[in-house]
OpenMM code with the backbone's topology and positions (N, CA, C; nanometers):
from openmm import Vec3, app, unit

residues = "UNK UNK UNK UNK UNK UNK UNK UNK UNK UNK UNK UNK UNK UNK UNK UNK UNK UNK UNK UNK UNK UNK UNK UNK UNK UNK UNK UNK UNK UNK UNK UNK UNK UNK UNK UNK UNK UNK UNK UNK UNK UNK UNK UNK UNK UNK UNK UNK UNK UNK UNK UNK UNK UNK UNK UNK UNK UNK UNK UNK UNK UNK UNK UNK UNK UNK UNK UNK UNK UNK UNK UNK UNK UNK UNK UNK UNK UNK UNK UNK UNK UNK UNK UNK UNK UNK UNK UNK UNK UNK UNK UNK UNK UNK UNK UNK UNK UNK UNK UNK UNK UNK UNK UNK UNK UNK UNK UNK UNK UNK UNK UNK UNK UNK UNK UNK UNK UNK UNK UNK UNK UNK UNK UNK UNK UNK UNK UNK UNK UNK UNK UNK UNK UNK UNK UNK UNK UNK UNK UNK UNK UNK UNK UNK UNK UNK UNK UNK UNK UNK UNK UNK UNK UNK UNK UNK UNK UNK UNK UNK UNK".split()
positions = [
    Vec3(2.1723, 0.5245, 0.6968),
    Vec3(2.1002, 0.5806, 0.5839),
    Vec3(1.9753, 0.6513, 0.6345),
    Vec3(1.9426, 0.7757, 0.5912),
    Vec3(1.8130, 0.8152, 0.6036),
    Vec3(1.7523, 0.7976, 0.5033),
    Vec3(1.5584, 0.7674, 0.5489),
    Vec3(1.4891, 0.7049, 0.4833),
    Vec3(1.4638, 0.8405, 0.3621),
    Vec3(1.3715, 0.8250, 0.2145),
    Vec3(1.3023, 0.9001, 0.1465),
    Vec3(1.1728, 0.8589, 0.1361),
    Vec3(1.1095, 0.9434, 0.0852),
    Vec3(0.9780, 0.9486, 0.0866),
    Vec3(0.9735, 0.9306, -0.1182),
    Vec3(0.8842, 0.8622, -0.1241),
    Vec3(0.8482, 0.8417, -0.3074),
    Vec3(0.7053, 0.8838, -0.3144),
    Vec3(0.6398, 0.9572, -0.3417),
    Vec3(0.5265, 0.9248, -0.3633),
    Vec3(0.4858, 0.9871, -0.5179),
    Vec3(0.3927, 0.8282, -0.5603),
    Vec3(0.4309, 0.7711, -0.7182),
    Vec3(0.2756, 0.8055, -0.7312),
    Vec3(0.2448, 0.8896, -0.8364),
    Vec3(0.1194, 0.9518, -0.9089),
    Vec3(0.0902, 1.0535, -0.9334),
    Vec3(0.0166, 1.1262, -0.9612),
    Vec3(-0.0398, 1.2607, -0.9464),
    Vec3(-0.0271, 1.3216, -0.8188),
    Vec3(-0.0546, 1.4397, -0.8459),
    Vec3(-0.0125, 1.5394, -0.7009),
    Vec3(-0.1644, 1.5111, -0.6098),
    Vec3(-0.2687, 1.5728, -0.7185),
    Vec3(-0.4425, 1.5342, -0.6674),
    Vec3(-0.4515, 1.4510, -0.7898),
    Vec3(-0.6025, 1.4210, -0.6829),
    Vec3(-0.7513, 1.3735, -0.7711),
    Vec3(-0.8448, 1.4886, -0.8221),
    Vec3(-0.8998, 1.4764, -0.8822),
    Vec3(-0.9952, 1.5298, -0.9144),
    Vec3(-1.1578, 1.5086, -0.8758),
    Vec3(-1.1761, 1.4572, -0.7821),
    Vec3(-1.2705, 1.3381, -0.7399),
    Vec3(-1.3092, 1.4474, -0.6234),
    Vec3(-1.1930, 1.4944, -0.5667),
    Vec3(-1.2351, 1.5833, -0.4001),
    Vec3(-1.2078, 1.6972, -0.4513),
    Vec3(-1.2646, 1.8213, -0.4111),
    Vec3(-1.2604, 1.9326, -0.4027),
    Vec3(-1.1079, 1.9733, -0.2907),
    Vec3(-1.1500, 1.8923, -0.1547),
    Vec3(-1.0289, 1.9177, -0.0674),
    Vec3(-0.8819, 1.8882, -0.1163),
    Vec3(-0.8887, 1.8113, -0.2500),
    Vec3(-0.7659, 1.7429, -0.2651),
    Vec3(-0.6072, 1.8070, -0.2673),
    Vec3(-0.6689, 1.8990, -0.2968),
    Vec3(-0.5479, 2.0534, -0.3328),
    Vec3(-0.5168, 2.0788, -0.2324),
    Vec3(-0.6121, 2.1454, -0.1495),
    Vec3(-0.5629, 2.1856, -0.0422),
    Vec3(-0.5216, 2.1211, 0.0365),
    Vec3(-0.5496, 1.9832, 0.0607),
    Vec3(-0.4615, 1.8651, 0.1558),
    Vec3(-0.3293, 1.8821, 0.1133),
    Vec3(-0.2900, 1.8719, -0.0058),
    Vec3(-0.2007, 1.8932, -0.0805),
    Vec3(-0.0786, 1.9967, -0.0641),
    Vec3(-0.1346, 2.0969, -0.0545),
    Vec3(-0.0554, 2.2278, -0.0128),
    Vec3(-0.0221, 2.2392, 0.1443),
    Vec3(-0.1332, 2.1522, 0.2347),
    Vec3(-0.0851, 2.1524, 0.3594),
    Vec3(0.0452, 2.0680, 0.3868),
    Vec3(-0.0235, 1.9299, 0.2831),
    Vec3(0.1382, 1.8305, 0.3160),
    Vec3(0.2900, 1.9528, 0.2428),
    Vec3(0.2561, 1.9700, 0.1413),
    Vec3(0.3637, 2.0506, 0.0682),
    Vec3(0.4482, 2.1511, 0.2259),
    Vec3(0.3530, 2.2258, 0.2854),
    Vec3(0.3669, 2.3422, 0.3751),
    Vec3(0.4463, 2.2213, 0.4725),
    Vec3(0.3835, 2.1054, 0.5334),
    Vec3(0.4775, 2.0730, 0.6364),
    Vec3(0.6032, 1.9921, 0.6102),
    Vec3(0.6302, 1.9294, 0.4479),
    Vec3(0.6994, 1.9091, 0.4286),
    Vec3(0.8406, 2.0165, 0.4209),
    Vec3(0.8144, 2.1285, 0.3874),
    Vec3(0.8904, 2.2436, 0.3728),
    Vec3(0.9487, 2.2947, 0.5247),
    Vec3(0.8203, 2.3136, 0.6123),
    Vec3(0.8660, 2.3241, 0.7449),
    Vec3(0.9306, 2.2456, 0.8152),
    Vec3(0.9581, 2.1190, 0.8204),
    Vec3(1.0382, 2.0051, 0.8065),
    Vec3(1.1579, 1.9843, 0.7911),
    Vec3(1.2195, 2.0656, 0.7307),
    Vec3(1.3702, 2.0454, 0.5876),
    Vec3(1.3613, 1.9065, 0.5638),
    Vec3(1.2323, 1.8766, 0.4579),
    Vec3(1.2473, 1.7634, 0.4519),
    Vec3(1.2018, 1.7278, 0.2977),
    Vec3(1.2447, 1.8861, 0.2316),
    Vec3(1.1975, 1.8929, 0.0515),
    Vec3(1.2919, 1.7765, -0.0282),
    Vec3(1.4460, 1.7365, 0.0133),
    Vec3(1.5438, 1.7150, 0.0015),
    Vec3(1.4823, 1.5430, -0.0460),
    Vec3(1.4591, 1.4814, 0.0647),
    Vec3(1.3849, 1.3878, 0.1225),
    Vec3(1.2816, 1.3072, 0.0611),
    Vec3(1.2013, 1.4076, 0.0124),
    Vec3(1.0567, 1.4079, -0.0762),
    Vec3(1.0431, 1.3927, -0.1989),
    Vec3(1.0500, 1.2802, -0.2481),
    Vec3(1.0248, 1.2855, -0.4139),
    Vec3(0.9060, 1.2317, -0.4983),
    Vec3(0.8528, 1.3052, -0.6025),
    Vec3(0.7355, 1.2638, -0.6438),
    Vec3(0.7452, 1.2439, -0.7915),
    Vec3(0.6563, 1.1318, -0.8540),
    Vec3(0.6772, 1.0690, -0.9768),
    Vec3(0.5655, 1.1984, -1.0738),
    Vec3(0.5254, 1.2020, -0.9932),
    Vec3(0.3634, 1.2954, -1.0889),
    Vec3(0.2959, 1.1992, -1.1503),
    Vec3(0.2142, 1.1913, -1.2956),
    Vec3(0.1833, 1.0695, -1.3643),
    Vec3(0.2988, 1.0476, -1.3989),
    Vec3(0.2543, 0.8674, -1.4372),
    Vec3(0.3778, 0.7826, -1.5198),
    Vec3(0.2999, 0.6992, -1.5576),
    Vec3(0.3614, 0.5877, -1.6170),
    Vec3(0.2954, 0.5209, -1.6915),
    Vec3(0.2672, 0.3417, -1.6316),
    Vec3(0.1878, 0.3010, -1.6151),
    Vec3(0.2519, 0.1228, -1.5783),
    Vec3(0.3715, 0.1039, -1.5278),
    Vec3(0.4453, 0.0741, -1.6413),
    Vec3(0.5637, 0.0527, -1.6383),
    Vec3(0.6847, 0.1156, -1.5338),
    Vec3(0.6495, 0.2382, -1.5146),
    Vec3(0.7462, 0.3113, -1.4463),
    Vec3(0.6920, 0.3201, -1.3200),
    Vec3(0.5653, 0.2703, -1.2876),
    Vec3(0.4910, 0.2604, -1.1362),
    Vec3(0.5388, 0.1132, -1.1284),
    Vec3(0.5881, 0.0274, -1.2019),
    Vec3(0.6464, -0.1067, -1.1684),
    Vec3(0.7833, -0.0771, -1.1311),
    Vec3(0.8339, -0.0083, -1.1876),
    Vec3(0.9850, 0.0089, -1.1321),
    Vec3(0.9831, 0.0863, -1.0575),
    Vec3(0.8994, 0.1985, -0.9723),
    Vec3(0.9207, 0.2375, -0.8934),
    Vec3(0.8904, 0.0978, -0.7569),
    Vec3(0.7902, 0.0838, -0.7535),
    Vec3(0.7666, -0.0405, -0.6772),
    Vec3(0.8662, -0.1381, -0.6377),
    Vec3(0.9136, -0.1853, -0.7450),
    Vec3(1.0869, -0.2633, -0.7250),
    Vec3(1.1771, -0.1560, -0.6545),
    Vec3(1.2007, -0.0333, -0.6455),
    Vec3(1.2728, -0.0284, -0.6051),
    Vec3(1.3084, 0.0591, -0.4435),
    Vec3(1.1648, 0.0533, -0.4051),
    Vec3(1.1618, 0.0802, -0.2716),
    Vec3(1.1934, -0.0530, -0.1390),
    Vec3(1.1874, 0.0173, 0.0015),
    Vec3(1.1774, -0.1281, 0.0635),
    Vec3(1.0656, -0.1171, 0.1427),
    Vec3(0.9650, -0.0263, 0.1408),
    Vec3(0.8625, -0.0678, 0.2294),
    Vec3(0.7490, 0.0533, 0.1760),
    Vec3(0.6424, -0.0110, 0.1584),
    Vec3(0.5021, 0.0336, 0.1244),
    Vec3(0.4438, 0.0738, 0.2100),
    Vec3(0.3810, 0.2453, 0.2243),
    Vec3(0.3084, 0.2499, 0.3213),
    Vec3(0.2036, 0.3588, 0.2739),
    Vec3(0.0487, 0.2729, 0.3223),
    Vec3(-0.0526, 0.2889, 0.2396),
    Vec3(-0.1195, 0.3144, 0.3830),
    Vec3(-0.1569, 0.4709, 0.4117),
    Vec3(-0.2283, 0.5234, 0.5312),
    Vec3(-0.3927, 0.5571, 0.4919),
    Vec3(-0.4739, 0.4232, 0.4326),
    Vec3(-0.6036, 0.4752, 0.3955),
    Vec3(-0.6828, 0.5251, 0.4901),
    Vec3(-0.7398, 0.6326, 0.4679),
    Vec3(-0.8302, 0.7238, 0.5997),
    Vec3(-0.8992, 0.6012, 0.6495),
    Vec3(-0.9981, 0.5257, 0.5790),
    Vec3(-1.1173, 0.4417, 0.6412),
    Vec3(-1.0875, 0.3224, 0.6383),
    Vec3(-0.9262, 0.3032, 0.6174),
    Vec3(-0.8991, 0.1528, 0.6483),
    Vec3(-0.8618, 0.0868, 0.5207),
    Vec3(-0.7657, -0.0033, 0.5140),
    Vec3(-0.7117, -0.0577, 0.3996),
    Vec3(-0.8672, -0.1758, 0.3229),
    Vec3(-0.8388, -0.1912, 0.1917),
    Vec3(-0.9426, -0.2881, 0.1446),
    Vec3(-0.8878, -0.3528, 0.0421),
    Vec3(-0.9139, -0.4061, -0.0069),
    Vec3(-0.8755, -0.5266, -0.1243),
    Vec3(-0.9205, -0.4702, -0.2641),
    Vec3(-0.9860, -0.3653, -0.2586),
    Vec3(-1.0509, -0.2879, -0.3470),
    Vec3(-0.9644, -0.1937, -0.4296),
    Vec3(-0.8703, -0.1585, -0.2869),
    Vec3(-0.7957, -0.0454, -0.3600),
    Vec3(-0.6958, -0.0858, -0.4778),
    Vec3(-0.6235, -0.0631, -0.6142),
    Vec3(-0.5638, -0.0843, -0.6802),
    Vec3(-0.4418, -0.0550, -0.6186),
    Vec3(-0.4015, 0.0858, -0.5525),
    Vec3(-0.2351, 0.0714, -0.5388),
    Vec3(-0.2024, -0.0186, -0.4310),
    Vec3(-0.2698, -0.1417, -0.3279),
    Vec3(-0.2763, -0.2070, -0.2588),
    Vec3(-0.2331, -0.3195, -0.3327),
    Vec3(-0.3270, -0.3445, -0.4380),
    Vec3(-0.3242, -0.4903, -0.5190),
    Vec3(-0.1901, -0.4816, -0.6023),
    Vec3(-0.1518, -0.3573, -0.6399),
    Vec3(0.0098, -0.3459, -0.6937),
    Vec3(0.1410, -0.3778, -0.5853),
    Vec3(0.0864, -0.2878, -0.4857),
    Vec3(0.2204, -0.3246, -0.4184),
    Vec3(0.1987, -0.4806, -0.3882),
    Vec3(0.0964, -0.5683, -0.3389),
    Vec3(0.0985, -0.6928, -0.3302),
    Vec3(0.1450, -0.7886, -0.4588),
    Vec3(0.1118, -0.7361, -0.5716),
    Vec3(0.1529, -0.7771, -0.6656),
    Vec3(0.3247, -0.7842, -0.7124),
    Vec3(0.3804, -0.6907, -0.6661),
    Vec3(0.5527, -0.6792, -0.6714),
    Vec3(0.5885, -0.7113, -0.5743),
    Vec3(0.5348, -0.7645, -0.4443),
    Vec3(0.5690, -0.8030, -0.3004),
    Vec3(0.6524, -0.7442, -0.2066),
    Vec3(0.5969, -0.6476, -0.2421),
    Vec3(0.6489, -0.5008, -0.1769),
    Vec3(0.5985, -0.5292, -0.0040),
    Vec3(0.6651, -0.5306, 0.0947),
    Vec3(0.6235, -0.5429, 0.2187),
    Vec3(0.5891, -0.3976, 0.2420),
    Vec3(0.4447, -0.3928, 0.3461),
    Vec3(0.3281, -0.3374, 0.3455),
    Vec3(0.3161, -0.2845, 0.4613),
    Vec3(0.2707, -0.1527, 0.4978),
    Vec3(0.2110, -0.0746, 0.6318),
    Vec3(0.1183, -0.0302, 0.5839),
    Vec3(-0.0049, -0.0547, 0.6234),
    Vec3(-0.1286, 0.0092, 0.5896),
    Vec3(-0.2231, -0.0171, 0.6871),
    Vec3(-0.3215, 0.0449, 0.6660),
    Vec3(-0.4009, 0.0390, 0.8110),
    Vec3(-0.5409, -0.0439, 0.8008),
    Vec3(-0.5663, -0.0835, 0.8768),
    Vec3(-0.6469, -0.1820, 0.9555),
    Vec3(-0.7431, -0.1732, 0.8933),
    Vec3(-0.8485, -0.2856, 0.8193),
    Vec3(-0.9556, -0.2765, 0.7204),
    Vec3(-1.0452, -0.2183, 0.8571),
    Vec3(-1.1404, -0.1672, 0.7531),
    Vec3(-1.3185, -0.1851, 0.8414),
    Vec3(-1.3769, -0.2680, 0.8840),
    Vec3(-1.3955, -0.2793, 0.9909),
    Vec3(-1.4960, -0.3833, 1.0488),
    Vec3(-1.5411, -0.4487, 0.9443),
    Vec3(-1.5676, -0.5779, 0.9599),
    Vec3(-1.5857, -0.6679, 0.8275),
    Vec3(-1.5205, -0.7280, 0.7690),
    Vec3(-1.4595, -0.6505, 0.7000),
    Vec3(-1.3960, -0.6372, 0.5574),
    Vec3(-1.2579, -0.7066, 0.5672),
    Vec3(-1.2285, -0.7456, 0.4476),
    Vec3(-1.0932, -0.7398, 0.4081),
    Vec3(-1.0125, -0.8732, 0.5279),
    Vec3(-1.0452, -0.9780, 0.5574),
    Vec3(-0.9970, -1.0755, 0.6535),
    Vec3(-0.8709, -1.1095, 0.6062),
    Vec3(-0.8284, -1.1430, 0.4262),
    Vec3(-0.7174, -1.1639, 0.3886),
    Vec3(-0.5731, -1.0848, 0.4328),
    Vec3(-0.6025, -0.9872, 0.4876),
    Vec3(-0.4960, -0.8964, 0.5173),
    Vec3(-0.4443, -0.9063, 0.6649),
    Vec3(-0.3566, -0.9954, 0.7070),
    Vec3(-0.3437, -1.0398, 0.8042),
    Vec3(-0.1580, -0.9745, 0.8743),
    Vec3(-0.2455, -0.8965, 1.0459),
    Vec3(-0.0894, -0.8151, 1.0584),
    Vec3(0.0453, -0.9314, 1.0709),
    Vec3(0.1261, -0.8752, 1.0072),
    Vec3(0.2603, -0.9769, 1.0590),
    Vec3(0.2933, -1.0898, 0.9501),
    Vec3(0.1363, -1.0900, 0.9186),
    Vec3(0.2147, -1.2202, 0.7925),
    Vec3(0.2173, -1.1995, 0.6304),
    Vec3(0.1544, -1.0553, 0.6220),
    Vec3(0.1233, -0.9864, 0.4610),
    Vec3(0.0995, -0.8531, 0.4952),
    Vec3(0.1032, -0.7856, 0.5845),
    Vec3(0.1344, -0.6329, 0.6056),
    Vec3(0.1913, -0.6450, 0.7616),
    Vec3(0.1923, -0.5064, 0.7793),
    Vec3(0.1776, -0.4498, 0.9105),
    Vec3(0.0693, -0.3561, 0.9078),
    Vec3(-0.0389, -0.3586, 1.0040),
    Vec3(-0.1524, -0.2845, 1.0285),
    Vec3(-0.1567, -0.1773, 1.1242),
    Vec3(-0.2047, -0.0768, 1.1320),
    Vec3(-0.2421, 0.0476, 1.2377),
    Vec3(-0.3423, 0.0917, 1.2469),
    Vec3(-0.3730, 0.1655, 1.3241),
    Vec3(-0.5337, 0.1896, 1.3607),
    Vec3(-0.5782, 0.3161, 1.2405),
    Vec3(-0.6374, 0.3325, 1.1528),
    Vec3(-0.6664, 0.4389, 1.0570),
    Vec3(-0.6374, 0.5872, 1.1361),
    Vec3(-0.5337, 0.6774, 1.1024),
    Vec3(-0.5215, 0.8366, 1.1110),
    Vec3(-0.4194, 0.8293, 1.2567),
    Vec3(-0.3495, 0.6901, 1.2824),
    Vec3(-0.2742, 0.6535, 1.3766),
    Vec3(-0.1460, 0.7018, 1.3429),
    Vec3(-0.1058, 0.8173, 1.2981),
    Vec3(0.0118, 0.8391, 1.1936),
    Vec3(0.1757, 0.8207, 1.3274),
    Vec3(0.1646, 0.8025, 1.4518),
    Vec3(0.2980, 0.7543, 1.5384),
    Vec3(0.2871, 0.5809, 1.4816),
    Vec3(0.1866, 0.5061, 1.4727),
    Vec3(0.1714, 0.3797, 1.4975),
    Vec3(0.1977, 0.3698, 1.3384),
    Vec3(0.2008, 0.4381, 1.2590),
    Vec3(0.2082, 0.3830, 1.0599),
    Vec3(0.3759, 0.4247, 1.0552),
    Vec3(0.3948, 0.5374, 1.1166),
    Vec3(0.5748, 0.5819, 1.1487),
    Vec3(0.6547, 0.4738, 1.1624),
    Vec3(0.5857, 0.4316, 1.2976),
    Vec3(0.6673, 0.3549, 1.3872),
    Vec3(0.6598, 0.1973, 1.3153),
    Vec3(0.5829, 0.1660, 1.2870),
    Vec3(0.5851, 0.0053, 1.1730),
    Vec3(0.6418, 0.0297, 1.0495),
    Vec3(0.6747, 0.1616, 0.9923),
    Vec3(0.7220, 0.1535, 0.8759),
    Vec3(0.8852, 0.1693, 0.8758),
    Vec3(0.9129, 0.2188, 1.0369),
    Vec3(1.1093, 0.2384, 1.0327),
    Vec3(1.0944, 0.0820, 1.0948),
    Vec3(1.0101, -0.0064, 1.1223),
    Vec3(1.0450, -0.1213, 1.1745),
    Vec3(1.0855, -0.2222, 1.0804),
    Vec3(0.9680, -0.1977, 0.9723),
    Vec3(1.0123, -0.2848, 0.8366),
    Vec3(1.1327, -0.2080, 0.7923),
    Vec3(1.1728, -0.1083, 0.7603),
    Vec3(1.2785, -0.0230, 0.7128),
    Vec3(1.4078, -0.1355, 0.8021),
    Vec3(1.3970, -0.0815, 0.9213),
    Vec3(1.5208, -0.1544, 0.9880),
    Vec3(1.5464, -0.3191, 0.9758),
    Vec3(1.4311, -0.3656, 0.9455),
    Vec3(1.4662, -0.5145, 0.9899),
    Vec3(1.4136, -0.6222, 0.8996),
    Vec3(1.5348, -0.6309, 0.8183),
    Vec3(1.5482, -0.7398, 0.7016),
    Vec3(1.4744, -0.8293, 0.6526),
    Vec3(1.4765, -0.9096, 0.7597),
    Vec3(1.3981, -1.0463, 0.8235),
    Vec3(1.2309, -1.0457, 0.7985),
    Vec3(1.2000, -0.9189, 0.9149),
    Vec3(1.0830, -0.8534, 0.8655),
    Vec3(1.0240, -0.8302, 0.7314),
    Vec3(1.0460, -0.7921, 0.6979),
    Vec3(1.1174, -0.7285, 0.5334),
    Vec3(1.0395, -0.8498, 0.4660),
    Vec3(1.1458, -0.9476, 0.4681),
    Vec3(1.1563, -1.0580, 0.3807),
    Vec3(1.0139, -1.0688, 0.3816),
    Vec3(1.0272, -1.1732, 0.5218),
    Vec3(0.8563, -1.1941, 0.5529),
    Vec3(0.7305, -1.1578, 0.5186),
    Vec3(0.7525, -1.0270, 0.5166),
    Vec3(0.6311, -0.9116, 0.4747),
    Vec3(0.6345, -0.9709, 0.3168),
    Vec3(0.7817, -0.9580, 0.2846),
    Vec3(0.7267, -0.9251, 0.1242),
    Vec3(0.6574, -1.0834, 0.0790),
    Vec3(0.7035, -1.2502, 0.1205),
    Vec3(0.6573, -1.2974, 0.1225),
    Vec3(0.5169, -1.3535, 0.0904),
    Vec3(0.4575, -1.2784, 0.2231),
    Vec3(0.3382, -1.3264, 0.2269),
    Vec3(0.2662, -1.2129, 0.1554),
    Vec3(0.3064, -1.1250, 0.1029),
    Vec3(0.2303, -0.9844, 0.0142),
    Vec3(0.2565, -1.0931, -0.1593),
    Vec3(0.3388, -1.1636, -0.1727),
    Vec3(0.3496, -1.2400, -0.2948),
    Vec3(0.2418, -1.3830, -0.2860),
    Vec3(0.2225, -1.4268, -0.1698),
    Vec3(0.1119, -1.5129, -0.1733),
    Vec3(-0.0020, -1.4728, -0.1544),
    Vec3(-0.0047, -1.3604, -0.0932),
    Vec3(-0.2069, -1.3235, -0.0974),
    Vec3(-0.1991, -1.2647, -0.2561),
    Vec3(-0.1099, -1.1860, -0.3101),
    Vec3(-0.1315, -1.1553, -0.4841),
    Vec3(-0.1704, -1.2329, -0.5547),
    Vec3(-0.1250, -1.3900, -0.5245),
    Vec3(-0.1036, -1.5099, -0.6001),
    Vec3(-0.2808, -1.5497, -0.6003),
    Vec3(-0.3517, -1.5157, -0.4898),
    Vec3(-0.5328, -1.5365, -0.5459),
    Vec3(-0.5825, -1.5025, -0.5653),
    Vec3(-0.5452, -1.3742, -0.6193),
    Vec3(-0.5513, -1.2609, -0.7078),
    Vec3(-0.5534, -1.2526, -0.8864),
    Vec3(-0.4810, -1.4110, -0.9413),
    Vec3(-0.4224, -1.4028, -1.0369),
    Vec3(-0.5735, -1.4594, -1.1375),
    Vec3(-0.5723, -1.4175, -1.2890),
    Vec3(-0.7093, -1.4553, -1.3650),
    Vec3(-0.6961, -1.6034, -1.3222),
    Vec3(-0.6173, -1.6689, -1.3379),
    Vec3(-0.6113, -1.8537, -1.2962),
    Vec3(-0.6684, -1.9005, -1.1853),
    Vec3(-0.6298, -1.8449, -1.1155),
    Vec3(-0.7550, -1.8701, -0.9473),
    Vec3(-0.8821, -1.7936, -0.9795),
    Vec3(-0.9178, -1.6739, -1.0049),
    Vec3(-1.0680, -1.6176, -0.9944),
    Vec3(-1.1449, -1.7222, -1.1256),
    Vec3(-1.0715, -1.7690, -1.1834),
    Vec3(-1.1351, -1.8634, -1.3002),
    Vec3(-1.1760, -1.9466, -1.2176),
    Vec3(-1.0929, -2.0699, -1.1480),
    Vec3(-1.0890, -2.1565, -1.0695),
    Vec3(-1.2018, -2.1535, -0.9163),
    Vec3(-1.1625, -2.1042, -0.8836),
    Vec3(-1.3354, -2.0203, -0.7748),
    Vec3(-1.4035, -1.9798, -0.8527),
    Vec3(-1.4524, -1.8806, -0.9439),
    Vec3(-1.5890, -1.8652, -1.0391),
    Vec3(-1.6502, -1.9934, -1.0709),
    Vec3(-1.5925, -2.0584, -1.1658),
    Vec3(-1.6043, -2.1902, -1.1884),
    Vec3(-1.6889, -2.3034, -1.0733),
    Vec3(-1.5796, -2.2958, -0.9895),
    Vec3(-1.6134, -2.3777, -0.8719),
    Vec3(-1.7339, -2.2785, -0.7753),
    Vec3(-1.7771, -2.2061, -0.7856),
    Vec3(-1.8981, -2.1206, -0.7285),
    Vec3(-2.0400, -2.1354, -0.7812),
    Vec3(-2.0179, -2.1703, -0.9601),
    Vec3(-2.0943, -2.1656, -1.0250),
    Vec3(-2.1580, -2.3478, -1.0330),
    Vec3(-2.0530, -2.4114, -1.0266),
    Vec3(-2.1153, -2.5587, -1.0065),
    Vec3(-2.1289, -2.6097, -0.8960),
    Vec3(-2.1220, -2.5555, -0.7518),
    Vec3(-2.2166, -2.5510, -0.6482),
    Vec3(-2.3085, -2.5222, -0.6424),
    Vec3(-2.3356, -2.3957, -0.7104),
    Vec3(-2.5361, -2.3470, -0.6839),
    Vec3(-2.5488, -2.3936, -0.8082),
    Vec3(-2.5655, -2.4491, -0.8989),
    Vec3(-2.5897, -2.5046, -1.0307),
    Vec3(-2.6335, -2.6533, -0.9805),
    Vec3(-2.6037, -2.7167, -0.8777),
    Vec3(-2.6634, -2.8482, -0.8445),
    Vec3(-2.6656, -2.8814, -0.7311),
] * unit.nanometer
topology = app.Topology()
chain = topology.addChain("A")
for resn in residues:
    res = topology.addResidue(resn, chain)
    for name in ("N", "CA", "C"):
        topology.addAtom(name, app.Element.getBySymbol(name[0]), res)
């Protein structure tokens, strides 16, 4: 099987000025490529249909320029459907929950052989796969209002006495 490409949202943001034109460059090398065939895009949709797209891929891959974070929403979705994960390596600091091998696979930010090459790995290998999606369903899981209740709570009656 050869792999496809989904990519689920809007074409841009509106946020960057560059966004377009990044845009038209990917468009340009996708074309130079023969790889329009290949390439499919949702545009907007709604919830719902960003949930079923999610179900029905096998591997997530989230190439954030400055490094993956816990911040981002389409991160906390794909963890949320336990979508096994390629995304790249938080910032210094940041983000400790995201651990390579046991809830993603990580790469060095703008490493695009090293995000390739981990994403035909999960693609190829089941096992992997599983695993990934796994542990992308247990880091979601302290994520849920029932735990941030449960730590708030328990945060608040530590410094309270």
């Amino acid at each position: 099987h050869r792999a496809h490409l989904l990519l689920i949202g809007g074409r841009v943001g509106s946020s960057d000025p560059t966004n377009a034109e990044y845009a038209a460059r990917v468009d340009r090398l996708i074309e130079s490529r023969g790889l329009t065939a290949r390439v499919h895009r949702t545009g907007f949709v709604t919830p719902g249909e960003v949930s079923a797209c999610l179900a029905a891929v096998d591997v997530c891959v989230l190439p954030y320029r400055e490094g993956a974070s816990l911040r981002h929403g389409s991160l906390h979705a794909c963890l949320a459907h336990g979508r096994p994960i390629v995304t790249t390596t938080p910032p210094e600091g940041g983000d400790p929950d995201l651990r390579h091998g046991q809830n993603a696979l990580l790469s060095a930010p703008r490493d695009v052989a090293a995000l390739a090459d981990a994403a035909e790995q999960v693609w190829q290998d089941a096992a992997l796969r599983a695993s990934l999606e796994a542990g992308a369903r247990a880091l979601a899981d302290e994520f849920t209002w029932d735990r941030i209740a449960v730590r708030t709570a328990s945060f608040f009656a530590e410094v309270l006495t």
